[in-house]
C-alpha positions, 0 to 999 in steps of 0.5 A, a space after each residue: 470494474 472500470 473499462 481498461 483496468 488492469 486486473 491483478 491474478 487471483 484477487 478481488 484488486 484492480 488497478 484504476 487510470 484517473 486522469 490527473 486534471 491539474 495542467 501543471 502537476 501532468 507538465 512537471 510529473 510527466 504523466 497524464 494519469 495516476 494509478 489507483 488500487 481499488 477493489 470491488 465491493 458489491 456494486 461499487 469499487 473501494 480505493 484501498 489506499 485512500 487512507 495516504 490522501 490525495 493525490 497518489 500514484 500505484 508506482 509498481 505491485 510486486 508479489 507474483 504468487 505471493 499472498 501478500 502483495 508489495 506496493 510502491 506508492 507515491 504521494 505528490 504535489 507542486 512546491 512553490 520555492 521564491 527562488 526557483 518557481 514551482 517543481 514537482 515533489 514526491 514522496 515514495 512509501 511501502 504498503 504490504 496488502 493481503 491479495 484475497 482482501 486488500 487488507 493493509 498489513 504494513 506501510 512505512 519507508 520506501 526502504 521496506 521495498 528492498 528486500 525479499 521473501 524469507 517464507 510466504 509470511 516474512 519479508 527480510 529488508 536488504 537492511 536485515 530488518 524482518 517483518 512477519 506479518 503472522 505475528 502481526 495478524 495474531 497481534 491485530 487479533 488479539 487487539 481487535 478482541 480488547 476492543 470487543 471487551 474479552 479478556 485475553 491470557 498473554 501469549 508466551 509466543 506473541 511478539 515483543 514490538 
């Protein structure tokens, strides 16, 4: 783990500063670092969110006690426009992790943010929509088992997506 990181309780996740080196995107974005989630593998640190490409920022964690971990995640850039020059543009998005192991669970709309925790393993959005990550790990299971060549019965109780 890097010197200053900033450790979250109860997991294997950390917080990492990485100074942003373009001169233009810290004059337009306002902020001289970016926020990285990392976790530590051995002797190295794995960036969990690599997946979004580069460059991002770790907005906000969310999830006090909670085993799943809600994060507010922003990829960004510099937009040339002929008519109005260079500004600074981002795109919010929502990522659901496991805490013990930096497991993505879900990713999608900023607007999956708003809402709160029915139970431990379901989230309800401010919209109504419900996630349940359970059913969505049983689904992951069953998948990763058609890939290992097992056969598997359908699950009267699985998920309809």
């Amino acid at each position: 783990m890097q010197a200053g990181a900033e450790t979250i309780p109860n997991s294997p996740l950390f917080i990492d500063k990485v100074k942003i080196s373009d001169k233009l995107t810290v004059k337009l974005s306002h902020r001289k670092f970016d926020n990285r989630l990392r976790i530590k593998e051995g002797r190295t640190n794995k960036d969990i969110l690599k997946f979004l490409g580069e460059p991002y920022n770790l907005e906000n964690v969310s999830g006090d006690k909670n085993k799943i971990l809600t994060l507010t995640v922003s990829t960004y850039g510099i937009l040339e426009d002929p008519d109005n020059g260079k500004s600074y543009h981002d795109v919010a998005s929502c990522v659901f992790i496991e805490r013990k192991n930096g497991c993505i669970l879900y990713s999608g709309s900023i607007n999956l943010c708003a809402g709160n925790w029915e139970t431990s393993e379901s989230w309800i959005t401010d919209e109504g929509a419900k996630i349940n990550f359970l059913e969505l790990k049983n689904l992951f299971s069953r998948e990763k088992m058609k890939v290992k060549g097992q056969k598997i019965t359908p699950d009267a109780n699985a998920p309809n997506f």
